[in-house]
C-alpha positions in Angstrom: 12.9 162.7 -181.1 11.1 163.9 -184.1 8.8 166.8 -183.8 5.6 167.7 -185.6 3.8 171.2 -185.4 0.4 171.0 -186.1 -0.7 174.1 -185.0 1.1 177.1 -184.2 -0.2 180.6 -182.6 -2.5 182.1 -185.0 -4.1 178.3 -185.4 -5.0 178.2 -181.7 -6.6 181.4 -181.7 -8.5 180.5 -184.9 -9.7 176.9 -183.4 -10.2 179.2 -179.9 -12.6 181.9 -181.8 -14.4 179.0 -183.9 -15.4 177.2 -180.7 -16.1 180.4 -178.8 -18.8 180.7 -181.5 -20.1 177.6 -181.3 -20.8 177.6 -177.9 -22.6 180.7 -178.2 -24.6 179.1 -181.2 -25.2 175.7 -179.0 -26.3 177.8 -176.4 -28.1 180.5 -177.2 -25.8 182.9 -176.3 -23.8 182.8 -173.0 -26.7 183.0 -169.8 -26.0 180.2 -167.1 -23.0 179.4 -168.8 -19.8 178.7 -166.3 -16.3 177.8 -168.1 -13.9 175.1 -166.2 -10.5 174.2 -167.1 -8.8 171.1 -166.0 -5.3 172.4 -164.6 -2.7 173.2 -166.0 -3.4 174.3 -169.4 -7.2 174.0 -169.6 -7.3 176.8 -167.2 -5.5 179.0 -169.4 -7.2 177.7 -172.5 -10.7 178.6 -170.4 -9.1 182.2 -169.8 -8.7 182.7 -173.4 -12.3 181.3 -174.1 -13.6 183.7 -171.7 -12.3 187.0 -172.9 -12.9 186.1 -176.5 -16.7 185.4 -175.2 -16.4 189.1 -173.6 -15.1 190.7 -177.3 -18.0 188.6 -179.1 -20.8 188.9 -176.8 -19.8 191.9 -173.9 -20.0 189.5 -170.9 -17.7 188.2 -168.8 -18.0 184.7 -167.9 -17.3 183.2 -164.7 -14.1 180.6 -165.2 -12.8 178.5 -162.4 -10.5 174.7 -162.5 -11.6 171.7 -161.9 -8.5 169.1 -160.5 -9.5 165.6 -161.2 -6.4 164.0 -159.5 -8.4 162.3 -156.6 -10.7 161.1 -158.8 -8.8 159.4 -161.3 -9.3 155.3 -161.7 -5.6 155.0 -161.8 -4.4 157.1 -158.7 -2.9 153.8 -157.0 -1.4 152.5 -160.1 1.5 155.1 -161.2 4.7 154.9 -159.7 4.8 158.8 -159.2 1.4 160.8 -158.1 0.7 163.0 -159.6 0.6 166.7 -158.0 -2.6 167.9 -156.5 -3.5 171.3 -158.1 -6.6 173.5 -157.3 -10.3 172.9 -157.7 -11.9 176.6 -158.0 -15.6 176.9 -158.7 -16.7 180.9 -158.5 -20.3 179.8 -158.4 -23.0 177.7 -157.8 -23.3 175.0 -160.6 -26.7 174.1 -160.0 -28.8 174.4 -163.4 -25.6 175.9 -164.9 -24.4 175.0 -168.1 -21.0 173.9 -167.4 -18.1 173.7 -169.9 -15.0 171.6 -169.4 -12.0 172.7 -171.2 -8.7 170.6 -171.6 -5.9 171.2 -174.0 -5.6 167.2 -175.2 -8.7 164.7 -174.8 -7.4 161.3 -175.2 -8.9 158.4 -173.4 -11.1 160.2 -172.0 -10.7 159.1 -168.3 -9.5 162.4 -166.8 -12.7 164.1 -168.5 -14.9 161.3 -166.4 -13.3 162.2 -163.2 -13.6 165.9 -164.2 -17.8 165.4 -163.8 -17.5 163.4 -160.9 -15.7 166.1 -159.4 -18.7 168.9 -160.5 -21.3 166.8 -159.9 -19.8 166.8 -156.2 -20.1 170.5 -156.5 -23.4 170.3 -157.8 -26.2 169.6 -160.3 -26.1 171.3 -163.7 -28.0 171.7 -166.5 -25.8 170.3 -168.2 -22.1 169.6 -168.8 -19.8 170.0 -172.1 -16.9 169.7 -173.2 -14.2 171.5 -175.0 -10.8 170.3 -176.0 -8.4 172.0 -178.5 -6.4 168.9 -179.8 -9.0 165.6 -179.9 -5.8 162.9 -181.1 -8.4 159.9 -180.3 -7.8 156.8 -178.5 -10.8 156.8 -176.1 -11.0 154.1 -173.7 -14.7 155.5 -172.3 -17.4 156.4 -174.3 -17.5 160.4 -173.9 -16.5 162.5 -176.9 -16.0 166.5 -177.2 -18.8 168.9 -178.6 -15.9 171.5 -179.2 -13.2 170.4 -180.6 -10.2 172.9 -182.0 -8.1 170.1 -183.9 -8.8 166.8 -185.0 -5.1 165.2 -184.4 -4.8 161.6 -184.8 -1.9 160.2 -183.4 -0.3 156.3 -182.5 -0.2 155.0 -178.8 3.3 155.7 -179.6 2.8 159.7 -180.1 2.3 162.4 -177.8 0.7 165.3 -178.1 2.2 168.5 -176.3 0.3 171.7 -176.1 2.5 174.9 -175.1 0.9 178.0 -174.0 2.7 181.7 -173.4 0.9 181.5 -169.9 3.4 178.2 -169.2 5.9 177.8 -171.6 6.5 181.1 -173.2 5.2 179.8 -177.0 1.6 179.2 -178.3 2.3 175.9 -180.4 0.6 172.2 -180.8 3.5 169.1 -181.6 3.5 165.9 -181.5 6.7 163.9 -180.5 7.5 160.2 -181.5 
């Protein structure tokens, strides 16, 4: 299996700090804003966008997860299900500016069941999204308004994301 890196540490914590800033640009600032990762990695990568937003602006922002398994349009279809992680919102959503974070936005399906499941929870101002690797591919029309890393890949490719939090090295590959 052949192995590209396209990103290693310091990369990630460059595209992390770029679209830190752009949100608070976008934004204003940080006020209403509440930071969601879809498990597993776009909690951690929602962790890291919270304490740089602490360093750049002095505020902590609340983060939570958002678990989009249930909601998924393919649920039935795999042959394994998938495991059921935790949905943790630590406050109200209503006219909050809510950011979705994922490590890898691809067709775009798990990012539509991610707003089903906050719209559930509540209404917000609004809802964005933040990915660190965009590697294309969308099968619904929803893009990213933060994006770390442009990546694009074949079907063929994947894309893995590795954090310290889960896999003891902060790296982006892609494997054919």
């Amino acid at each position: 299996m052949k192995k590209k890196h396209i990103m290693d540490a310091k990369g990630i914590e460059r595209a992390l700090t770029r679209i830190a800033h752009e949100i608070i640009e976008k934004n204003k600032g940080v006020e209403d804003i509440v930071i969601l990762g879809i498990p597993t990695r776009g909690v951690h990568i929602a962790r890291r966008l919270s304490h740089i937003f602490k360093t750049i602006e002095g505020a902590a922002l609340p983060v939570g997860s958002v678990d989009a398994t249930l909601y998924r349009d393919d649920i039935g279809m795999k042959e394994v299900q998938p495991a059921l992680k935790r949905t943790d919102i630590p406050v109200p959503i209503d006219n909050k500016k809510v950011i979705i974070v994922d490590d890898v936005l691809f067709t775009g399906r798990t990012i539509r069941a991610a707003m089903n499941v906050i719209i559930d929870f509540g209404r917000p101002a609004n809802i964005q999204l933040a990915v660190l690797i965009d590697r294309g591919h969308r099968e619904l029309p929803i893009r990213a308004d933060y994006v770390g890393k442009n990546a694009p890949t074949s079907m063929q490719e994947k894309v893995k994301v590795h954090l310290k939090e889960t896999d003891g090295v902060d790296e982006v590959v892609v494997e054919e």
